[in-house]
LUMDREN-897480 format. One line per field, with one value per residue (C-alpha): residue in one letter; residue number from 0; x, y, z. Coordinates in Angstrom, 1 decimal, decimal comma. Layout:
BEGIN
residuo: c(A:...)
num: c(NUM:...)
X: c(X:...)
Y: c(Y:...)
Z: c(Z:...)
This chain:
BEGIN
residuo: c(X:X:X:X:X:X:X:X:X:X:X:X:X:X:X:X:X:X:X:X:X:X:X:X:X:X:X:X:X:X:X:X:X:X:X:X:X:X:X:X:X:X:X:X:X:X:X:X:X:X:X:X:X:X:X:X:X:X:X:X:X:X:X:X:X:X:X:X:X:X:X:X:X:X:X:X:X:X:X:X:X:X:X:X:X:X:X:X:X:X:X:X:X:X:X:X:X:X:X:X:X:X:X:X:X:X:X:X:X:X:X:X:X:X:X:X:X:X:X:X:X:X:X:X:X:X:X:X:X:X:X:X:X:X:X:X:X:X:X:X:X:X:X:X:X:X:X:X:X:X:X:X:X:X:X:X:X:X:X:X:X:X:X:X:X:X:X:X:X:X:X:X:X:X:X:X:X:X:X:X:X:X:X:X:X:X:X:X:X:X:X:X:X:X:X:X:X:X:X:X:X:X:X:X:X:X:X:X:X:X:X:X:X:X:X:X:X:X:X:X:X:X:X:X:X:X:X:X:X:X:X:X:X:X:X:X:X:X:X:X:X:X:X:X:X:X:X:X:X:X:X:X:X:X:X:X:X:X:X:X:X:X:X:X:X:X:X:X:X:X:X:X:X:X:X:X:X:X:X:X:X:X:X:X:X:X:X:X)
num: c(0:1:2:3:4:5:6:7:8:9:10:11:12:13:14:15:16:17:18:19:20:21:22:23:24:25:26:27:28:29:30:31:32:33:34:35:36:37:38:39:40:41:42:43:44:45:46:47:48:49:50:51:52:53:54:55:56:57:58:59:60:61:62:63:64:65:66:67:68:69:70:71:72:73:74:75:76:77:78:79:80:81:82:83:84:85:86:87:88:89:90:91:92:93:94:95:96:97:98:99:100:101:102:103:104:105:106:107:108:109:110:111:112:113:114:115:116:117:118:119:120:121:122:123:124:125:126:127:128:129:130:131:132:133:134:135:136:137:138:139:140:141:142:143:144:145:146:147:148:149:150:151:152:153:154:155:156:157:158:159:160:161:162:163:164:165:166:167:168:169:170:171:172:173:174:175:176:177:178:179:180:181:182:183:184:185:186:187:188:189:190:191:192:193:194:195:196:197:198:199:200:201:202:203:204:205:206:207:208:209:210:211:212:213:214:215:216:217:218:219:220:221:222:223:224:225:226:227:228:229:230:231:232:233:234:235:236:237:238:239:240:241:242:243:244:245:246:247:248:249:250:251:252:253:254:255:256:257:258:259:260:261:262:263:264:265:266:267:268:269:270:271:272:273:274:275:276:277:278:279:280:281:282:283:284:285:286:287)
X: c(-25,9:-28,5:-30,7:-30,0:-31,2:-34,8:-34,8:-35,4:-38,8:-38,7:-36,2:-38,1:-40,9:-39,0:-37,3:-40,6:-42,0:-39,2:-39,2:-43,4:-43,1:-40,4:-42,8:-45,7:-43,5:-42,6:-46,1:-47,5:-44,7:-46,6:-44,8:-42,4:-38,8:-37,3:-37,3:-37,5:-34,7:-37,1:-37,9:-33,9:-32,9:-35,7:-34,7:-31,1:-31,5:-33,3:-30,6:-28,1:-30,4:-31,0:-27,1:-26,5:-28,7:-27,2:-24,1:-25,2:-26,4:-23,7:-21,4:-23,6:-24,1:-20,7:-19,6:-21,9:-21,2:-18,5:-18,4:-14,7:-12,5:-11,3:-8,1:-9,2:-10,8:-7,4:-5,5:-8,3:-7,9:-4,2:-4,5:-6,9:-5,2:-1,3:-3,1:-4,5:-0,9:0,5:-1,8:-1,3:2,6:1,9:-0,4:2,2:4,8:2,8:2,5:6,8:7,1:4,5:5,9:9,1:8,5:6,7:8,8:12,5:14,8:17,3:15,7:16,7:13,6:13,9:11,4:10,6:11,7:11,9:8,8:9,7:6,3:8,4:9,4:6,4:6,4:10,2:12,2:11,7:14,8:14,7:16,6:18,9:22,4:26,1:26,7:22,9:24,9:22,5:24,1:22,8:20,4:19,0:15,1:13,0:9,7:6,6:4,6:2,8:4,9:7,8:8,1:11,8:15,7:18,3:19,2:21,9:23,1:25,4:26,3:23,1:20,3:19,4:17,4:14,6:14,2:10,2:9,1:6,1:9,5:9,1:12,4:15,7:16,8:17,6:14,4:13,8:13,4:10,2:8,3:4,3:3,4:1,2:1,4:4,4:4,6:7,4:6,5:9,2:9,7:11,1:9,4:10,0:8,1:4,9:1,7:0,5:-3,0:-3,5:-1,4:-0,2:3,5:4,3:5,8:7,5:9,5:7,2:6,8:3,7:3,1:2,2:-1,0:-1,1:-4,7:-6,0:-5,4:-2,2:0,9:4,3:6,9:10,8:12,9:15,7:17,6:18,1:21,6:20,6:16,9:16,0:13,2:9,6:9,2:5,7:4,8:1,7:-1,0:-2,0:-4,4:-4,1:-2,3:-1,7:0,7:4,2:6,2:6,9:3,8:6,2:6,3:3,0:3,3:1,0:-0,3:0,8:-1,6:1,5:0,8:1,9:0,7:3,1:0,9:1,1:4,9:5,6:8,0:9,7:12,2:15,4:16,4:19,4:20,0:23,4:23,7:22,9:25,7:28,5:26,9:28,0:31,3:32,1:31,5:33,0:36,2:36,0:35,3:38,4:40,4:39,5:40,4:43,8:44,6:43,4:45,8:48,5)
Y: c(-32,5:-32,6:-30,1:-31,9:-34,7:-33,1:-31,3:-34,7:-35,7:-39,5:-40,1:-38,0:-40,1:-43,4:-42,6:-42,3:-45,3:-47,1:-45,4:-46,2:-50,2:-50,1:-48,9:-51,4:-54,3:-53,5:-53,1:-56,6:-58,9:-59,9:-62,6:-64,1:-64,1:-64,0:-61,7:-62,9:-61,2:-58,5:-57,6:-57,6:-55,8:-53,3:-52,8:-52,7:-49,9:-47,9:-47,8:-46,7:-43,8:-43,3:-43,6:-41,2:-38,4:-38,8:-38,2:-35,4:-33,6:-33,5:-32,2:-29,7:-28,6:-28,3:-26,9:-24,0:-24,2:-21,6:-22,3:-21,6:-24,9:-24,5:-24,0:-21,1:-19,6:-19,5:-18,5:-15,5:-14,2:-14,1:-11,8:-9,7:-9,2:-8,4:-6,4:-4,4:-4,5:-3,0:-0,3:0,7:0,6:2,6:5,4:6,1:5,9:8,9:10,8:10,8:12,3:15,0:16,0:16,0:17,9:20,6:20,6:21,8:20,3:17,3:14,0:10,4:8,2:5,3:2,1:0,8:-3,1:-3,3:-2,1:-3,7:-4,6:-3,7:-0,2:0,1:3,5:4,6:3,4:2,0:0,3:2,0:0,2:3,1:4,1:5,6:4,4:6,4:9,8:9,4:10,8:10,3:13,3:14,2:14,8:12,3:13,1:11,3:13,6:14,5:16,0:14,7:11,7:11,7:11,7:9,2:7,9:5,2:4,5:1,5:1,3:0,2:0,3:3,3:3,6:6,2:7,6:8,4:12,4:9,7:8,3:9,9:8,9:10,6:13,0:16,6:18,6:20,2:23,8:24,5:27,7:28,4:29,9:33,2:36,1:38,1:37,1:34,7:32,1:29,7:26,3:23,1:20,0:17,7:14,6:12,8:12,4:8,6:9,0:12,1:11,5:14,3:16,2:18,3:21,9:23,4:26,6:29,0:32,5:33,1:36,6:34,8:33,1:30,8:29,6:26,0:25,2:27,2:25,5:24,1:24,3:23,0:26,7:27,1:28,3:24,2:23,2:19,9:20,3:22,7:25,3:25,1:21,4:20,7:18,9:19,4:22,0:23,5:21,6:23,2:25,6:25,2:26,1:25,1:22,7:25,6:28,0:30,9:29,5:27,6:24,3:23,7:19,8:19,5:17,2:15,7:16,3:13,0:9,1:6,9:3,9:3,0:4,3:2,6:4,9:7,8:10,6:11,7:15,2:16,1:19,9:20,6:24,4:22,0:19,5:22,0:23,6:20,1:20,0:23,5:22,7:19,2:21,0:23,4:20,9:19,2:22,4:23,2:19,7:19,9:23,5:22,0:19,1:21,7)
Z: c(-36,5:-34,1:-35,5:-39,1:-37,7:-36,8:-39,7:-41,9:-41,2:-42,6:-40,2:-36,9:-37,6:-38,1:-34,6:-32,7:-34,4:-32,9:-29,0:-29,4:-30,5:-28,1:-24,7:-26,6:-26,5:-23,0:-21,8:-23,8:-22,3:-19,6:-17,5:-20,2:-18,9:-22,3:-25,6:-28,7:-31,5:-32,4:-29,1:-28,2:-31,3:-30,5:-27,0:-27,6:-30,3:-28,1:-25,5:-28,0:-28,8:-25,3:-24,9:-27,6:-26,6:-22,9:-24,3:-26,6:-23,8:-21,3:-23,6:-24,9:-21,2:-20,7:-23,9:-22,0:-18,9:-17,8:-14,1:-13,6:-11,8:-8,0:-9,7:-12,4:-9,4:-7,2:-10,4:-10,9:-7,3:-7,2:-10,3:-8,8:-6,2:-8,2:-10,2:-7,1:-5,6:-8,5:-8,9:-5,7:-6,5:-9,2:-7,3:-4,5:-7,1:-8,9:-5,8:-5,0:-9,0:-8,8:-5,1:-7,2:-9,9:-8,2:-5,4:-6,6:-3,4:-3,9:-2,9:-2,7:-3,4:-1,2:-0,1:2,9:3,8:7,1:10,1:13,6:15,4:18,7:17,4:15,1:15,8:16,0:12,9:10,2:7,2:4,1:1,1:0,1:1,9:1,9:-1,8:-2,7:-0,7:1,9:5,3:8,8:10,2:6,6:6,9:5,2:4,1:2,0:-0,5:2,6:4,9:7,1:8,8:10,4:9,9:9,3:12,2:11,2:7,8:6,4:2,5:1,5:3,9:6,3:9,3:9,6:13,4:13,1:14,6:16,3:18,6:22,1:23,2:23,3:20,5:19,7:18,7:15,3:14,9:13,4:13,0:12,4:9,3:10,6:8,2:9,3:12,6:13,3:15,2:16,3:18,5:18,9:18,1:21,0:21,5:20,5:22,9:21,3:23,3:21,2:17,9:18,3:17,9:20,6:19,9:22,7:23,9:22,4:24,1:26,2:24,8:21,5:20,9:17,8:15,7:15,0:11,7:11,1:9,2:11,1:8,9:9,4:10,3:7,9:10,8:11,8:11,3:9,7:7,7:5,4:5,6:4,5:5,0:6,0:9,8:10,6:11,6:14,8:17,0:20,6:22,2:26,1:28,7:28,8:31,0:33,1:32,8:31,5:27,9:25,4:24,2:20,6:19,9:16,1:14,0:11,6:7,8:7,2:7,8:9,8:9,5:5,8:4,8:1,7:-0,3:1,5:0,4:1,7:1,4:0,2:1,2:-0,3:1,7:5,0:3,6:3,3:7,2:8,3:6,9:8,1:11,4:11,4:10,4:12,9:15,3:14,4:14,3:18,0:19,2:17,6:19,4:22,6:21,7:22,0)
């Protein structure tokens, strides 16, 4: 409408005939304190037009102006950032299938709910449990390597004792991956100054290399073999100077444990059971 209105000439020209005697009447009213009904009509008609192209304007400025509300904006960054949290889901959620899929063992996928800030670095609550045939001591793993074993386990939550807790615990036998030489050892505590794993009980006739693999032993009662832990950092002396000790650099990430695995070794299962009965077997003779 406003470029129609342009477009007609008769009517552009009658406009600025107007806005002119307007600003000449203005300027040739000298001191008079009243206006006589031309003057009036004159001046009122010009602050309709003035009125009208005020108003023309603004909303043509904010037809085109896109500057977002304080609201929008709040809305926009909460998307951004579910979208970024779901992504994220979806990416570690990728990483658990592949390990899967390439990986032919019996897991359990499980997430973590629970992180005490007190015990940051010895447990954390994973929400899967007895009713998922999760059973306490199984290993538990990311696509990385491992991370720990069931330490406790109700119908529907587990905790997960974490190889970074330094505290009391049996060790898990472990062996270093060097050609055909068979290198074995306990894991057995964590050094937090270093971040490091600590691999003891290795003989002092052997001397392993930085960079080599530690790998769970299938000889452990309770994990299965071939499970990655870490890598060789240093070698040093033992405890006792007759044995070496090896700093393991773990595989895994302990800080940011968002979905885990739990391993599900059925030979290791039926190992359990065997000796549980056995167990029971040599309590009742004693009984006798």
């Amino acid at each position: 409408m406003f470029l129609r209105l342009f477009a007609n000439r008769r009517l552009f020209v009658l406009l600025v005939s107007v806005i002119l005697l307007t600003v000449t009447v203005g300027m040739t009213r000298s001191g008079r304190d009243e206006l006589t009904w031309m003057e009036a009509g004159i001046k009122n008609t010009g602050a309709w037009l003035n009125g009208w192209f005020s108003g023309f304007s603004y909303t043509a400025l904010a037809w085109f102006d896109d500057e977002p509300t304080a609201e929008e904006k709040e809305n926009v960054s909460q998307l951004k950032a579910d979208i970024a949290r779901l992504e994220r889901e979806n990416r570690r959620l990728k990483e658990v299938a592949q390990y899967m899929n390439e990986n032919k063992q019996n897991y359990i996928t499980a997430k973590t709910v629970s992180r005490s800030p007190d015990r940051w670095n010895d447990r954390v609550v994973i929400d899967k449990g007895k009713k998922d045939q999760i059973q306490k001591d199984m290993p538990v793993i990311t696509s990385e390597g491992l991370i720990g074993r069931v330490s406790a386990v109700t119908n529907y939550m587990a905790d997960v004792q974490l190889l970074t807790d330094s505290g009391s615990g049996p060790g898990i036998a472990a062996q270093i991956q060097s050609g055909d030489q068979e290198i074995f050892g306990l894991i057995e505590g964590y050094d937090a100054s270093r971040k490091r794993l600590l691999m003891k009980k290795i003989p002092s006739g052997i001397q392993p290399k930085k960079g080599q693999l530690v790998v769970t032993s299938d000889l452990s009662d309770r994990f299965p073999g071939d499970l990655l832990i870490g890598s060789v950092d240093e070698v040093v002396r033992g405890d006792f100077g007759v044995d070496r000790m090896v700093y393991v650099k773990p595989a895994a990430q302990f800080e940011r444990l968002h979905y885990v695995m739990v391993v599900r070794d059925p030979t290791k299962i039926k190992l359990q059971k065997h000796r549980q009965k056995l167990n029971g077997k040599e309590k009742g003779n004693g009984g006798d």
